[in-house]
C-alpha positions in Angstrom: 16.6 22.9 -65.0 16.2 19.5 -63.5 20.3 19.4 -63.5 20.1 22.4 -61.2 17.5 21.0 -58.8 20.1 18.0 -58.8 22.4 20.3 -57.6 20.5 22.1 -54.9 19.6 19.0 -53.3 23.2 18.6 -52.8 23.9 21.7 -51.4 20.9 21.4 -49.0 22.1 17.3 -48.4 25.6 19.1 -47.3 23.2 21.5 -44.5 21.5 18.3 -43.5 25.0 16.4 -42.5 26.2 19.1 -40.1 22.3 19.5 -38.6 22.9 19.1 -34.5 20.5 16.7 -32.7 19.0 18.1 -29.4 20.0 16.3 -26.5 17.4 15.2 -23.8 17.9 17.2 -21.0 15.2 14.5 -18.7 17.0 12.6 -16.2 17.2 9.0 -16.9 14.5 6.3 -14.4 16.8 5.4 -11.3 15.9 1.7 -12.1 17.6 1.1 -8.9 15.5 3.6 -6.8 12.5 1.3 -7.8 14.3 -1.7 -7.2 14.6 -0.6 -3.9 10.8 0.8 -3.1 9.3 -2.4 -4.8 11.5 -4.4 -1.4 10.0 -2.0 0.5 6.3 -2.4 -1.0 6.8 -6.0 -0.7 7.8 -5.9 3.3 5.1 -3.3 3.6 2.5 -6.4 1.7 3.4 -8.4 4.8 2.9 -6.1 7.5 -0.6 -5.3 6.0 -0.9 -9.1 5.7 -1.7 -8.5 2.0 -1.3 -7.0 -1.3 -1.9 -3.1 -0.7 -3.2 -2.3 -3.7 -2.9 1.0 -3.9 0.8 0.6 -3.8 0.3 -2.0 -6.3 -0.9 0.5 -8.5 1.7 2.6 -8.2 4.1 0.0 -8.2 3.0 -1.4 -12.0 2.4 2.0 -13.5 5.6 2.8 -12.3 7.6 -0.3 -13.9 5.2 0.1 -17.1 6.8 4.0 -17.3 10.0 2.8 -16.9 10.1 0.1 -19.4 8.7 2.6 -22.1 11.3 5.2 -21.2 13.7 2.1 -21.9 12.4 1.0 -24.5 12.4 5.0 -26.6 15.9 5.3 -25.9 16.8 2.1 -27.5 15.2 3.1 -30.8 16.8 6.8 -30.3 20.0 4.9 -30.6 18.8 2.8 -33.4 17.9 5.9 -35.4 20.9 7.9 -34.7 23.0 4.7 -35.7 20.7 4.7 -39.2 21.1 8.6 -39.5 25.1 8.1 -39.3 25.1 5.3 -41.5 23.1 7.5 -44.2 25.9 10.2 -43.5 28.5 7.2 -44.0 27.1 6.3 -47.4 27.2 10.0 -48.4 30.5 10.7 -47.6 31.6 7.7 -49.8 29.7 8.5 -52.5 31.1 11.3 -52.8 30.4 15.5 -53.7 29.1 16.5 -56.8 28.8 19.6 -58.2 27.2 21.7 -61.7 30.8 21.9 -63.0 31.3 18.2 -62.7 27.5 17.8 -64.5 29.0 19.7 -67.7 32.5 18.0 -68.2 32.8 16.0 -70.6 35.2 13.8 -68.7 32.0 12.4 -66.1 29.6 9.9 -67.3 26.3 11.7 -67.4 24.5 8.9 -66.8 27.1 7.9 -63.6 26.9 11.7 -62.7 22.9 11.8 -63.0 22.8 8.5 -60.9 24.9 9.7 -58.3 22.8 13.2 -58.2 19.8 10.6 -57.5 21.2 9.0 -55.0 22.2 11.8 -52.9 18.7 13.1 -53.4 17.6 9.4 -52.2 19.8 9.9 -49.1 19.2 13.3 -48.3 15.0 12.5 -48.2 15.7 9.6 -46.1 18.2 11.7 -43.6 15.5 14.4 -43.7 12.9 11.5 -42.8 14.8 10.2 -39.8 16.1 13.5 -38.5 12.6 14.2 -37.9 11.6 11.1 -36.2 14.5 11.2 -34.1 13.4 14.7 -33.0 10.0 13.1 -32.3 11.3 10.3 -30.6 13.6 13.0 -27.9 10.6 14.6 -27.1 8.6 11.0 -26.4 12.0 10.0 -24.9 11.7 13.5 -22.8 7.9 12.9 -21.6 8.9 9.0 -20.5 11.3 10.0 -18.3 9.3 12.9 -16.9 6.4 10.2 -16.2 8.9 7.3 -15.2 10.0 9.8 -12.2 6.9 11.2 -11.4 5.7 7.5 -10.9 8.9 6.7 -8.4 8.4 9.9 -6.6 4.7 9.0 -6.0 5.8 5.2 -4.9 7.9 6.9 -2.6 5.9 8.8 -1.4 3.1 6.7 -0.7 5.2 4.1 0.6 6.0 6.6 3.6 2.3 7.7 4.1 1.7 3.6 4.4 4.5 3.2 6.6 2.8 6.2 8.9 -0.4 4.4 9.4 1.3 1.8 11.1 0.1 1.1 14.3 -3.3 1.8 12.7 -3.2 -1.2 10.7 -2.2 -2.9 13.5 -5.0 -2.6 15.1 -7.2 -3.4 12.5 -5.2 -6.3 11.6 -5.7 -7.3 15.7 -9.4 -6.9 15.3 -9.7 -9.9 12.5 -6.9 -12.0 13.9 -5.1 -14.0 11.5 -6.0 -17.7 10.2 -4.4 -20.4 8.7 -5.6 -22.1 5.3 -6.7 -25.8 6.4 -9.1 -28.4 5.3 -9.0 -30.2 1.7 -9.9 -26.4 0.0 -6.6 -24.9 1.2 -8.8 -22.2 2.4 -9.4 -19.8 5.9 -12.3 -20.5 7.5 -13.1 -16.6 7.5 -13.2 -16.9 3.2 -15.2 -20.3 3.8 -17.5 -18.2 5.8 -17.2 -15.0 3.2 -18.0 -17.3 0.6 -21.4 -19.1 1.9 -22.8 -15.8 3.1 -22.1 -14.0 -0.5 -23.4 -17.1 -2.7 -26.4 -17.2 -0.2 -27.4 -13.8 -1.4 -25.9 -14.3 -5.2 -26.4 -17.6 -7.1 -23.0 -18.4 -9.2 -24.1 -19.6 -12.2 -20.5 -19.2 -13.4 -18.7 -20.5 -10.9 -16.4 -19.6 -8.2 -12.3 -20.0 -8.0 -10.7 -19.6 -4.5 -7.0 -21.8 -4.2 -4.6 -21.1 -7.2 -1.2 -22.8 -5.9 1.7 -21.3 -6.3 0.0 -17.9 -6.6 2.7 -15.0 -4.7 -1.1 -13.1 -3.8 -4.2 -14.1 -1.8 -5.2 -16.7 -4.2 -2.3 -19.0 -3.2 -2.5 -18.0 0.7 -6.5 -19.4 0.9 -7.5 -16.1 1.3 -9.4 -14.9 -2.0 -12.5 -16.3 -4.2 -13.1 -15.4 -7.8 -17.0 -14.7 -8.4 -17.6 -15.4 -12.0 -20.2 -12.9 -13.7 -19.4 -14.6 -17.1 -17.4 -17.4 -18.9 -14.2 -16.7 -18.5 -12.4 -14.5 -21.0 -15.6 -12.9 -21.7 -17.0 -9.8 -20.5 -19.7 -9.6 -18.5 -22.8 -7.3 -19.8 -26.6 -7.0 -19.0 -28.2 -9.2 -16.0 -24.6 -10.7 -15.2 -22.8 -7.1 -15.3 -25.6 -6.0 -12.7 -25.4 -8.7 -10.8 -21.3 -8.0 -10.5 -22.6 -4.3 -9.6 -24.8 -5.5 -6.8 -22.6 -8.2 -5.2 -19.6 -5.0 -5.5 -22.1 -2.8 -3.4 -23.2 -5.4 -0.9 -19.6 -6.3 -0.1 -18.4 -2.5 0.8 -21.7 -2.4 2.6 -20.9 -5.9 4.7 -17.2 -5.8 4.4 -16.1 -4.4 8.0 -18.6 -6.7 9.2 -17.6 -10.3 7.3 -13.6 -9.1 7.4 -13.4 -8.1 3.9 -10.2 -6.4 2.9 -10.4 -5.6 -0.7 -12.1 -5.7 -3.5 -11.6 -5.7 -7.5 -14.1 -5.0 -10.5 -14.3 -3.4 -13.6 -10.5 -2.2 -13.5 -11.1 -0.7 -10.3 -9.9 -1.4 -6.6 -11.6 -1.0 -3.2 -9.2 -1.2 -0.2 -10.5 -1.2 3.2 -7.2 -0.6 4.6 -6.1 2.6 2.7 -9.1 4.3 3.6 -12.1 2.8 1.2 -13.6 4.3 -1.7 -12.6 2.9 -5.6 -9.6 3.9 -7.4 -8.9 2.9 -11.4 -6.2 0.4 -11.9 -3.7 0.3 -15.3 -4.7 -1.9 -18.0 -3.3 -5.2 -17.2 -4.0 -6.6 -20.7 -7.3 -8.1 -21.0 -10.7 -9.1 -19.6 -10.1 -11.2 -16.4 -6.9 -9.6 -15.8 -9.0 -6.6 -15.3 -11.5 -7.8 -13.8 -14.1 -7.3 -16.2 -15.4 -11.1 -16.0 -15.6 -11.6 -12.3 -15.5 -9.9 -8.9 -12.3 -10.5 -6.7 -12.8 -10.8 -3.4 -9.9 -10.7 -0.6 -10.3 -10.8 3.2 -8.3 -10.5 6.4 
């Protein structure tokens, strides 16, 4: 009996060899299509005089999409390349067959070993057939999101470019300053600054100047407002407290020249039309914004 099961496994190893693997019918990420809108998003940064963040947004969940789509079809590959090595191995090993089982000229115990290590083989083809059939439909769904994400870049690239002249004007209505003094910083975020620790006592700290920083930070035109130790997020009183100081600035921002705000993985920005928006996990507590309120102004 168990000789016979020996020999199905064979037979049903042979099916397994000639089993076709799907193809993914998804177009691949044009890599260079987002090359080519993050230029743009960057020229569009300047004429907005800032990071838009918005199309930041975009612009991350977009590279983040791609990368995974890359990253699926490289272990595809790898578990094609392990599925034809398996076939390899098979091939040199050899068919066996019930006649071969019975004669006395085989080696039972050479026959039975070979039997087992088709069987071995055939459970492990089985094994990655299916995960490769997992991995084409994962592979499928990345590259559905990865150009879903560039069409919406695009796209909102082109309704930033329409507003213009609107920008423009509200650009025209702060003027634009030069960082100075021995902070680095403009005297609009000097001013920002006194007026929001007036009304909220730091007891954390505040960063401004990070040199060498491509955003705000390094152009003297953002503050940090700690609501915990760094690294740690910030909960009771001081998580209030980030809640207030959030609400007072979208309250006072047109007034004190306030042009975005970040907190709790979310984004406020005064010159896409207001309101907050989620941002992507960017990997940890400050860099989402969980242990301190970022404040950017014109």
């Amino acid at each position: 009996m168990r000789i016979w099961r020996l020999v199905t496994v064979v037979v049903v190893l042979a099916g397994l060899l000639g089993l076709p693997f799907p193809r993914p019918a998804s177009a691949d990420p044009n890599i260079d299509e987002l090359r080519r809108l993050t230029k743009q998003a960057s020229r569009l940064n300047d004429l907005y005089r800032g990071q838009i963040q918005s199309l930041e947004e975009i612009r991350v969940q977009a590279k983040n999409a791609t990368d995974t789509s890359g990253d699926l079809a490289a272990r595809l590959a790898a578990a094609k390349a392990d599925v034809a090595n398996i076939a390899q191995q098979t091939y040199i090993t050899g068919p066996l067959d019930g006649v071969q089982l019975f004669t006395t000229d085989v080696d039972p115990i050479h026959a039975l070993g070979q039997a087992a290590n088709l069987t071995y083989m055939a459970g492990e083809r089985t094994e990655r057939v299916r995960s490769i059939q997992k991995l084409i439909e994962k592979s499928k769904e990345a590259k559905l999101n990865a150009n879903d994400k560039i069409s919406k870049m695009k796209k909102k690239i082109k309704e930033l470019q329409g507003k213009r002249r609107e920008i423009e004007r509200l650009l025209a209505k702060y003027g634009f300053q030069q960082p100075g003094g021995a902070e680095g910083l403009t005297p609009r975020l000097i001013a920002v600054r006194a007026e929001i620790m007036q009304n909220f006592p730091m007891k954390y700290g505040v960063g401004c100047l990070r040199p060498g920083d491509p955003g705000e930070h390094g152009k003297g035109r953002a503050c940090d407002f700690m609501m915990s130790r760094g690294g740690t997020m910030a909960s009771g009183a001081d998580a209030d407290r980030g809640d207030a100081l959030a609400e007072w600035l979208i309250k006072n921002g047109a007034r004190i020249g306030v042009m975005y705000i970040i907190w709790k993985q979310r984004y406020y920005d005064i010159r896409s039309g207001g309101g907050w928006d989620p941002m992507s996990d960017r990997g940890g507590v400050t860099a989402n914004h969980y242990d301190h309120v970022h404040v950017s102004v014109f």
